[in-house]
N, C-alpha and C positions, 0 to 999 in steps of 0.2 A: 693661044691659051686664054688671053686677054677675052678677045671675042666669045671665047668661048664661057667662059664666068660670067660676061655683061650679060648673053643670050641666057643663064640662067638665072640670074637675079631678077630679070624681065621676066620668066617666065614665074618663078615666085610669084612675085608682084602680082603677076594678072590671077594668079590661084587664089591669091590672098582676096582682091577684090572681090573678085567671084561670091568667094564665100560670103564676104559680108556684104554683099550684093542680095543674096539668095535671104541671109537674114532679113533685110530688112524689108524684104519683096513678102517673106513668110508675116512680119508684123505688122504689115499694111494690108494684108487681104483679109474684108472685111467677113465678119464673124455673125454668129447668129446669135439675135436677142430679143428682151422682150420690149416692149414696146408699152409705155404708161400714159392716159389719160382719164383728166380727171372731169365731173362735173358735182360742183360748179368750179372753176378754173382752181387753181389753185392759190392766188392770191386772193381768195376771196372763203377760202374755207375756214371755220371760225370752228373749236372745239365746243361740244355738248354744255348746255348751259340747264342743272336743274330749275326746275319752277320759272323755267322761260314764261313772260310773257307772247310773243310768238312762237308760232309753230317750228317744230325744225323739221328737219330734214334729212336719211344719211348720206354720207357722200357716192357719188358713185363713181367707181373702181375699174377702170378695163384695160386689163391686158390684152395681149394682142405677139404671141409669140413669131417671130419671122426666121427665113434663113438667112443665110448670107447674101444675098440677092434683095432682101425687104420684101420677099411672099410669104404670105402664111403659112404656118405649117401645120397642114392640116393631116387629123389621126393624133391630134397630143391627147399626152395627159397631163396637165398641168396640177402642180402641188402647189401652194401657200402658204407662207407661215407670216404674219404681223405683228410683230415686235413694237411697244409700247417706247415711247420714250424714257431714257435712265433717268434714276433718282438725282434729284438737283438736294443734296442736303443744308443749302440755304433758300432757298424759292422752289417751294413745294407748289403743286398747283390741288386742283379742285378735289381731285383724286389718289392721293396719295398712294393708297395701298396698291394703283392700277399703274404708276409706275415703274417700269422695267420689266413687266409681265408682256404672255403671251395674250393680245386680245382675239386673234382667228387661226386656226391650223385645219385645212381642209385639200382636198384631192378631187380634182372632178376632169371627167373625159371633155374634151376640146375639138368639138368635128372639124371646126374651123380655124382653129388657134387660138381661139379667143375665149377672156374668164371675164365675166361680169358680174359682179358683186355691187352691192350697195350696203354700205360700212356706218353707222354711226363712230364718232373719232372724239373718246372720252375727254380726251385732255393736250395740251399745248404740247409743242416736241416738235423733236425732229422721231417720225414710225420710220422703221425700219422694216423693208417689202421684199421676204425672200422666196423668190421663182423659181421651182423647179422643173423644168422641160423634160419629157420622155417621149419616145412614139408611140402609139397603141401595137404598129406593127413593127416586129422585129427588126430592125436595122434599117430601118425607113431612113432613120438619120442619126445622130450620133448627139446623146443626152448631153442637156447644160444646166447650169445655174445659173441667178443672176440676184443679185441685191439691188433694191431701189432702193431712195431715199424721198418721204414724203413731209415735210417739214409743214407744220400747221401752228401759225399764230396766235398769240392770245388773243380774245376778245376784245376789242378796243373800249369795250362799257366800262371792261373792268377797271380797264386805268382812268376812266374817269370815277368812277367808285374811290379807288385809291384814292386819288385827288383831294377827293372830300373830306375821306377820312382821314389823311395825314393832316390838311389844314387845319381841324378843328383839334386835333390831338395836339398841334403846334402851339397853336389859339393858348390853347390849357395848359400850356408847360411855358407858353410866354407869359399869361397871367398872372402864374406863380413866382416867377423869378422878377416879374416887376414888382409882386407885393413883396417879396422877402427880399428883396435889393433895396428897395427903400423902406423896412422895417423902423420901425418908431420904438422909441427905447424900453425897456426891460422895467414893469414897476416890481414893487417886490412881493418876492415870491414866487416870480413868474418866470420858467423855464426860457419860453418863447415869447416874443406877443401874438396878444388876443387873433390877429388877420394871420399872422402863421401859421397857427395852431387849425384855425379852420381851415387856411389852404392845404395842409399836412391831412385832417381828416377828410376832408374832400378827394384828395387825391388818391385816398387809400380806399376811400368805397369805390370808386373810380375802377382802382385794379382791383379787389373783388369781384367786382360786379363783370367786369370783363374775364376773371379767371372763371366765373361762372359761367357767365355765357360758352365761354369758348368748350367748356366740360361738358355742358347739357346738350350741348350743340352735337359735342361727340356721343355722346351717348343716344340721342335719337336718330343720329344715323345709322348706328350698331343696331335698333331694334329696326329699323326702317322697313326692310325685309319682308322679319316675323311680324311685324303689327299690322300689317294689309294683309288683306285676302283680295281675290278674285271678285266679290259681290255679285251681283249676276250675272256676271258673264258667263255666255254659251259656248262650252269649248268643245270642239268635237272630238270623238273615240280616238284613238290613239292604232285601232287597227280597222280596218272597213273593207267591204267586200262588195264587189257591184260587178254583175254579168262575166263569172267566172272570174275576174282580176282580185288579187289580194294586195291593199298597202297597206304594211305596219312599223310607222314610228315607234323608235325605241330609243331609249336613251337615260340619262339621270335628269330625274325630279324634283332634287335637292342642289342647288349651286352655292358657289361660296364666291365673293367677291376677291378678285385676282387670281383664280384658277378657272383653268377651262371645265368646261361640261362637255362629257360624252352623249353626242347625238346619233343616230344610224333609221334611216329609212330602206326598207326591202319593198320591192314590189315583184309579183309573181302569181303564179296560175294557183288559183283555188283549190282545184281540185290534184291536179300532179304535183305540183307543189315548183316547178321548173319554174327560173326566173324569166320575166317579161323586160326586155332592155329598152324596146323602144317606146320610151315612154320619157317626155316632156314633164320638169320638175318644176314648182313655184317653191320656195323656202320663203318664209319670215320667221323675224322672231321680234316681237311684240311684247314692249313694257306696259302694262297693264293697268297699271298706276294714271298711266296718263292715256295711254292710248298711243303711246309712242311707238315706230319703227325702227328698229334698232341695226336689224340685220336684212337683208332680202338674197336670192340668189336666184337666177334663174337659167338652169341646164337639163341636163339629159343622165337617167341612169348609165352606172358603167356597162360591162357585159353581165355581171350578176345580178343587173337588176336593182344594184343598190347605191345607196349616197352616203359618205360617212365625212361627219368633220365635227371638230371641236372647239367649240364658244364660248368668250366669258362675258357672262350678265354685269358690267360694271356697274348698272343702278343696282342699289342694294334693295330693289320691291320686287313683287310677283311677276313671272314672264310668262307669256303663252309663245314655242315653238306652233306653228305651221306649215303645213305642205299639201299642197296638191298637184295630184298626177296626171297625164290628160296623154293619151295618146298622137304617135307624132304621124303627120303628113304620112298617106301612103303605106301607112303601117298594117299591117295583116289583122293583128288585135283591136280593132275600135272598140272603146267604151264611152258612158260618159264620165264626165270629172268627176277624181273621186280626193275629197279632200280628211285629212287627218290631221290631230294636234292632241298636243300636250303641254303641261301646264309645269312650268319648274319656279319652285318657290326657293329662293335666293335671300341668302344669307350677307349680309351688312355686316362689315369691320371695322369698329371707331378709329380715327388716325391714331399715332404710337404719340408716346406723350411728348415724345419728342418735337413731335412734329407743333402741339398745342404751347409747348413753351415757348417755341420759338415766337410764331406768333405773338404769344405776349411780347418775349423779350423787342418784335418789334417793336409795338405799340407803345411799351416800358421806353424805349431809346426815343420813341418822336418827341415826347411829353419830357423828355430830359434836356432834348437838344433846345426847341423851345424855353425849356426852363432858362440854361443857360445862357442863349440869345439875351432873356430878360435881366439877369442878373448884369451881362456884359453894358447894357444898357442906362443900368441905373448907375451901377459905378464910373460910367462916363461922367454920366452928370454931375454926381458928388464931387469926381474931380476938378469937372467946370465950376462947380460955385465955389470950391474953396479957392480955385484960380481968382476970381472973381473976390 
């Protein structure tokens, strides 16, 4: 009987292994995913800088979906959605309102596996890159998701900006606290003396003038938007027609900063009205303010023939979407290139007042601690000479 309980406790045992054998075999085998690179690398990508002296650049963006194997899987459809970095409610960045918002949501067929995109990237953060993999054909392979994480630095100018303007606000709050630390006595009638009283009103036009700036500041961003137009720029029709092929951009004309804009391109036969698939897309979208590149994209209609995805103008001036269609390699339909745009005029949102107080209250705290500094300094002294 002995033997005979050892022989099954043994075999227990080896069922038992088994199984968590088979576990950990099933979470070692490797899985299908997407695949991220960036240009320019990524320790080198710096967030959108208004009224740059150089030119920028957007970043570019390539996925690359694989199986489990590291091949591509070709026949996707790849979805994207890019997630803004969350609100820091003590260190806002340049863009406030574009914090935590969606800045791209788009869907485009993938012969190859691969989405390439070129992204302007408004503001510091950690984006958030969410992939959705499907097949074009039915059971090709079995649909995934994925989250990337694209983390992008502040500008290293800026902290030398800072730099400057904390020492000089230092400057002014050590100033004051060394005149009012060794204050000269009181004649009569006099609340203060004469160097207090100036340093008092000095320091108050001081915060005016900074509670001003910081207002007018927001308030011309708010018009930023509406106060440009286009001027003469040449923007082409929004629908075009060339040797039987129809393309017509559609979409909204009006944006609002931190909400997306509905875009949609069809391309299709002129006259039957049937969609043309094979047909090679260019996408930009174009700040017109400056002439900047914001967005590009460059793929292939779906099977209807069209392209749909939705973008947010984070400059708050006029944009011009673009596209043009070009027939692909080998394609039955040749045409020549037929290019289409539209002009979307974007609405600027002053930051919350919140955000402008802070602000001060930084500035208010440099010029205090300074102050203080200077006071602790001069009562040194007083003590030393009475020591003395």
């Amino acid at each position: 009987m002995k033997k005979y309980r050892l022989l099954g406790v043994i075999s227990a045992g080896c069922i038992v292994l088994s199984i968590l054998y088979s576990f950990v075999g099933v979470s070692q085998t490797p899985a299908p995913k997407v695949l991220l690179t960036t240009n320019p690398p990524l320790e080198r990508i710096i967030p959108f800088e208004a009224e740059a002296q150089k030119e920028q650049s957007p970043v570019t963006l390539t996925f690359l979906a694989v199986d489990a194997a590291g091949k591509p899987l070709e026949n996707a459809l790849i979805g994207l959605q890019i997630l803004t970095p969350p609100t820091n409610p003590l260190l806002t960045t340049d863009f406030p309102i574009v914090e935590g918002t969606k800045l791209l949501q788009m869907e485009a067929v993938a012969p190859a596996g691969q989405l390439e995109i070129q992204q302007m990237l408004p503001i510091r953060g950690n984006y958030q890159l969410r992939v959705n993999v499907s097949p074009l054909v039915a059971n090709a392979f079995a649909p995934y998701e994925q989250t990337l994480n694209l983390n992008v630095r502040e500008n290293p100018v800026k902290y030398k900006y800072f730099a400057v303007v904390a020492a000089i606000l230092l400057s002014v709050g050590l100033l004051g606290g060394w005149v009012i630390g060794g204050q000269e006595q009181l004649r009569q009638g006099e609340i203060a003396p004469q160097s207090v009283r100036l340093l008092l009103s000095g320091l108050t036009l001081i915060a005016i003038v900074t509670l001003l700036f910081i207002n007018i500041s927001a308030e011309v961003a708010e018009a930023h938007g509406s106060g440009h137009s286009s001027g003469t720029e040449v923007i082409a029709p929004s629908v075009q027609k060339s040797q039987g092929v129809e393309v017509q951009l559609e979409g909204d004309k009006n944006a609002t900063v931190g909400k997306l804009a509905n875009l949609a391109l069809q391309v299709k036969d002129a006259t039957t009205g049937q969609p043309i698939k094979d047909v090679a897309l260019h996408v930009k979208a174009i700040a017109l303010e400056h002439g900047l590149t914001v967005f590009t994209y460059k793929g292939v209609a779906d099977s209807e023939g069209k392209l749909t995805w939705q973008e947010q103008f984070f400059d708050g001036s006029p944009h011009k979407v673009e596209v043009e269609a070009t027939p692909l390699r080998g394609s039955k339909r040749q045409f020549p290139p037929v290019k289409v745009a539209q002009s979307v005029e974007v609405e600027g949102i002053a930051p919350p007042m919140s955000v402008r107080l802070l602000g001060l209250f930084y500035f208010t705290a440099l010029v205090g601690i300074g102050m203080l500094i200077g006071l602790l300094i001069q009562s040194k002294r007083k003590l030393q000479a009475r020591a003395n």
